[in-house]
C-alpha positions in Angstrom: -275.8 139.8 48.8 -275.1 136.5 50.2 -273.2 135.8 46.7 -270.7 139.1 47.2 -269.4 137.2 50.5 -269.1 134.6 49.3 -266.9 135.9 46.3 -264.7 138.2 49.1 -264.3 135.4 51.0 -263.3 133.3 47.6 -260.8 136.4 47.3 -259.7 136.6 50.4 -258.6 133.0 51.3 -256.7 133.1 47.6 -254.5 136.3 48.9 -253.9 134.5 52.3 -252.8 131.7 49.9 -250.6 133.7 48.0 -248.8 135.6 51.0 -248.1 131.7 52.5 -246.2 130.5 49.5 -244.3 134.0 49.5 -243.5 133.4 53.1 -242.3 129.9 52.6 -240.3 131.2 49.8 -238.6 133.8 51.5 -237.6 131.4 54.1 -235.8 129.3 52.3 -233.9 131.9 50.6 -233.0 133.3 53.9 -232.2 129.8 55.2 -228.2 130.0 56.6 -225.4 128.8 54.7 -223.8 125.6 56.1 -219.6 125.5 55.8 -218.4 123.0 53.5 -217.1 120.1 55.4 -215.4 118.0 52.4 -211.7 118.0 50.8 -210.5 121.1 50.0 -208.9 121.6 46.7 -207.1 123.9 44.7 -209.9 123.6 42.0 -211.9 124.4 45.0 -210.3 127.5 46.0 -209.2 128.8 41.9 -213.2 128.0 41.7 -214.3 130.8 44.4 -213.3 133.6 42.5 -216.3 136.0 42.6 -217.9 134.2 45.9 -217.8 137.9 47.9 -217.5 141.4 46.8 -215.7 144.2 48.0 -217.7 147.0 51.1 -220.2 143.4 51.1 -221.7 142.5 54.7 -218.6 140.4 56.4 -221.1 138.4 58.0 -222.4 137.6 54.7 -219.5 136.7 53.0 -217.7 134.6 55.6 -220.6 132.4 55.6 -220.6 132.3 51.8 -217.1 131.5 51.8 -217.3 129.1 54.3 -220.1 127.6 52.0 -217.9 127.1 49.4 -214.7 126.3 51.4 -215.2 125.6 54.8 -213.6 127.0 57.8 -210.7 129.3 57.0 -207.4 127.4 57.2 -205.9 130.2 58.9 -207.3 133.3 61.0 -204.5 135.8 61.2 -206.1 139.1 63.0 -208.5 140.8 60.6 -207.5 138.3 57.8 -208.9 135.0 57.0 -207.4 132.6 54.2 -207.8 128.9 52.6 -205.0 126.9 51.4 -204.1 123.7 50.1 -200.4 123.1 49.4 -199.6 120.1 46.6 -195.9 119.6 45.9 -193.8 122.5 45.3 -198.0 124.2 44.3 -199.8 126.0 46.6 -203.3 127.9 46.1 -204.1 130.1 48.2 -207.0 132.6 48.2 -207.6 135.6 51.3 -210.4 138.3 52.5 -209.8 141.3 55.0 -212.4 142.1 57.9 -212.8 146.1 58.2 -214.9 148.3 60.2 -217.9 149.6 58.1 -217.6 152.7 59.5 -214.2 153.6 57.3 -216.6 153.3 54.4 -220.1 154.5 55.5 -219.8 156.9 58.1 -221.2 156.4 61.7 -222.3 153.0 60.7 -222.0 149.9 62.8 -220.5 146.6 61.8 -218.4 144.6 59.1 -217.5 144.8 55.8 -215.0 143.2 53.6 -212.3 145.7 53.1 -209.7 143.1 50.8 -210.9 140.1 48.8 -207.7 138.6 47.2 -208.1 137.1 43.7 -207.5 133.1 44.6 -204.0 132.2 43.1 -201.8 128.9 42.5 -198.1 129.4 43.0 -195.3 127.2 42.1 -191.9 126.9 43.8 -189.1 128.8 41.9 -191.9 129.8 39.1 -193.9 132.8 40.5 -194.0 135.2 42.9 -191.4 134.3 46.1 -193.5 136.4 48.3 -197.1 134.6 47.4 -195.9 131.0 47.7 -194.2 131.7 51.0 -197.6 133.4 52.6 -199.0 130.6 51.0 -197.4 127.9 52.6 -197.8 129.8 55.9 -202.0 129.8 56.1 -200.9 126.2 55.3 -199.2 125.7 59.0 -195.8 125.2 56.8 -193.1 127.8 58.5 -190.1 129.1 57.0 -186.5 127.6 56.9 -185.4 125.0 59.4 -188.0 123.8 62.5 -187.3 125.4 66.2 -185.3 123.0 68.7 -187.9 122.9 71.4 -184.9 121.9 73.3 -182.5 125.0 72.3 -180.8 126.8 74.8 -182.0 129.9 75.6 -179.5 133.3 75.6 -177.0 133.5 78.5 -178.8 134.1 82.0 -175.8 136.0 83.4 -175.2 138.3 80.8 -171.9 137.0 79.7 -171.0 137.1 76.2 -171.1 134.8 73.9 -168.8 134.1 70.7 -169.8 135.6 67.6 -169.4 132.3 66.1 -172.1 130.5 67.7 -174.6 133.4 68.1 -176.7 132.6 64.3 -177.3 129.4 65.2 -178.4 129.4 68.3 -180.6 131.9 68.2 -182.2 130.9 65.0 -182.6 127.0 66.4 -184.3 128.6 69.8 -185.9 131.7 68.1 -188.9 132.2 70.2 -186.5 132.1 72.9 -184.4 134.7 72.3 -186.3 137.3 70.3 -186.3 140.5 71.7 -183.6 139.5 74.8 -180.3 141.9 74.9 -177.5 139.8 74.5 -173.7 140.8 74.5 -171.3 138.9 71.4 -167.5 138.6 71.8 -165.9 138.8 68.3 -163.8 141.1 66.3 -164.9 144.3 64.3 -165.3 143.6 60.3 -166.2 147.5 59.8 -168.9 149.6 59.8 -171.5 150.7 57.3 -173.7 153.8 57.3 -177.1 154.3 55.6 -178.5 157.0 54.7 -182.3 157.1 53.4 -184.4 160.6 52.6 -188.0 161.2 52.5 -189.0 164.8 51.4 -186.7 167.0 53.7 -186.3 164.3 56.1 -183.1 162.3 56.2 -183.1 159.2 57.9 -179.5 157.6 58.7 -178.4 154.5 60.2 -175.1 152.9 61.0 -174.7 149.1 60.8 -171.6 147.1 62.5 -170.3 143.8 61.2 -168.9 142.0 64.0 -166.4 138.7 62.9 -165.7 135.5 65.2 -162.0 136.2 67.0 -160.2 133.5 64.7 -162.2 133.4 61.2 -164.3 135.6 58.7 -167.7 133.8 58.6 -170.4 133.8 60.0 -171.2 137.5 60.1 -173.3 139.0 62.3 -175.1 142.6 61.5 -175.0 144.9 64.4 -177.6 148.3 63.9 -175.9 150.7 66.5 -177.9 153.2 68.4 -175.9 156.1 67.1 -178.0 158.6 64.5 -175.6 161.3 63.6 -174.2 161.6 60.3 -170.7 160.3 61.1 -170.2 156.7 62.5 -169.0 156.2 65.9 -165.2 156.3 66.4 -163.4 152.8 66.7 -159.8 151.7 67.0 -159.5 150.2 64.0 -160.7 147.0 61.9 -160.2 143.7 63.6 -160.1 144.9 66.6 -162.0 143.1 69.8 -165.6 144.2 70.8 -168.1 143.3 73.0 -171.4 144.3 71.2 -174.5 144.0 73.1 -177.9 144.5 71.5 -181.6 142.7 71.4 -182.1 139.9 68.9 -183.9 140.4 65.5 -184.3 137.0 64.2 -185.8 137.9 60.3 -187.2 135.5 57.5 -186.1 135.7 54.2 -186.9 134.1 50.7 -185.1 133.1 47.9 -185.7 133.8 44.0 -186.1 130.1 43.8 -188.7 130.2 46.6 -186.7 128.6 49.4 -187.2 130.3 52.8 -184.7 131.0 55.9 -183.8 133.1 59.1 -181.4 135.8 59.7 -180.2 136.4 63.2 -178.9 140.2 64.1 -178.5 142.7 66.8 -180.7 145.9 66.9 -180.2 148.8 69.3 -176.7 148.0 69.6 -173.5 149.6 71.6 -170.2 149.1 71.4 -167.6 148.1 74.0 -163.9 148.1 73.1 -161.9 149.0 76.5 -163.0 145.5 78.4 -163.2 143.2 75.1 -159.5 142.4 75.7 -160.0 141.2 79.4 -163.6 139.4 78.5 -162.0 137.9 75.4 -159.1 136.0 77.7 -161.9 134.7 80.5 -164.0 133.3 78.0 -160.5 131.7 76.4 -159.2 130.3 79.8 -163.1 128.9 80.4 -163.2 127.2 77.5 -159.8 126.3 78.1 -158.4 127.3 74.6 -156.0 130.1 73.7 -156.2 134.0 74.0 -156.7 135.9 70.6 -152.7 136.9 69.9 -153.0 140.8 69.2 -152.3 140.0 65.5 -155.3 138.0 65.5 -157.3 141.0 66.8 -155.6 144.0 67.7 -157.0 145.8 70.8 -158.4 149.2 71.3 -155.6 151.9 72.0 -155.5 152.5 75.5 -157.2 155.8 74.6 -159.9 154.6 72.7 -163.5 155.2 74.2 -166.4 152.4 73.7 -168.8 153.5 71.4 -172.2 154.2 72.8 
């Protein structure tokens, strides 16, 4: 008798044995993942390839990213991205939070609803598109730096030349995106658009409004007018007063190079008081009237286009 205890208690000191080193085990494997505090490369990021999955646990892979990575260089609403920009190469590599619920119905949480192959882009030899969301997770932004000291649009609402419009409001963009401005200049023409989708047609009509004494810059107007015919004018060349709220857009080259466009959006059309507006902003300035040859002016029966 006194031997069979001795034996169970043989066994049972083994088993609590066993379920320790299990325990300690299972510890360790659940021990959390530090972020990766050193350099990071583009071997690095090419390297992290198959680090998360797709519908995987968000907190899960962020931390395993992080592991490999470190801290995302950039946090852009639901997406998080690492870069590293060398020369005209930059390697760049994304993943998209989503709700879990679009997946699994009713259930709570996140998952990761894009993981981006990592990918090293040159300048001018690769997709435009990729090396200029590259370069901004990178903190690098597109075309020439803001003038912190820009002037911002008109206060009083008086128009400004067509001729300085582009590069003011591109040098002072975050100042005058979105503000209605009015533009003095002379009207190049008028372009309509027309765009379908199923039965659905979709039309647009864009003006292109000229400085008073030269052909360039040009500045695109998008008027407000949907019908099917464009608004009537007096004629080319003839004075305007457009006034409409600033689109300042990026674009990129083939070869990779990046800018900004300025533009009008939501725009009207004045003709009748372009003439009298044209010859304040002349005697202000104290240079010439545009001659009517110059820029002929609306007929006196000509109505602004709205």
């Amino acid at each position: 008798m006194t031997r069979n205890v001795l034996w169970l208690a043989v066994l049972l000191v083994g088993c609590g044995g066993g379920d320790g080193a299990s325990s300690a085990s299972a510890s360790a494997s659940a021990a959390p993942l530090t972020p990766f505090t050193g350099k990071l490369t583009k071997e690095r990021i090419l390297e992290a390839k198959d680090v998360v999955t797709l519908l995987e646990t968000w907190e899960t892979s962020l931390a395993k990213m992080e592991a490999r990575l470190g801290k995302p260089t950039r946090v852009k609403g639901e997406e998080f991205g690492w870069a590293v920009s060398e020369g005209d190469t930059c390697t760049y590599v994304t993943i998209e939070k989503g709700p879990r619920s679009e997946y699994y119905k009713g259930e709570p949480g996140f998952i990761v609803n894009l993981a981006m192959t990592p990918m090293s882009v040159k300048k001018g030899d690769g997709p435009v598109m990729n090396y200029r969301e590259c370069l901004e997770i990178t903190g690098v932004e597109a075309g020439p730096p803001e003038d912190p000291n820009a002037a911002p649009p008109p206060a009083d609402g008086s128009p400004m030349p067509v001729a300085s419009f582009t590069d003011a409001a591109i040098k002072g963009r975050s100042k005058w995106k979105g503000q209605r401005v009015k533009l003095i200049g002379v009207l190049g023409g008028i372009q309509t658009n027309t765009t379908t989708a199923g039965d659905t047609k979709f039309v647009s009509h864009d003006a292109r409004l000229l400085p008073i004494d030269k052909d360039e810059p040009t500045v695109t107007c998008t008027l407000t007018e949907k019908g099917d015919e464009p608004p009537k004018t007096p004629g080319p060349r003839a004075l305007v007063v457009a006034e409409g709220k600033v689109k300042v857009s990026e674009y990129v080259t083939l070869g990779g190079d990046a800018g900004f466009n300025a533009s009008l959006e939501e725009c009207t059309l004045d003709f009748e008081s372009a003439p009298a507006l044209a010859k304040s902003a002349a005697a202000a300035s104290g240079s010439a009237a545009p001659s009517a040859s110059a820029a002929p002016t609306a007929a006196p029966s000509a109505k602004p286009a709205k």
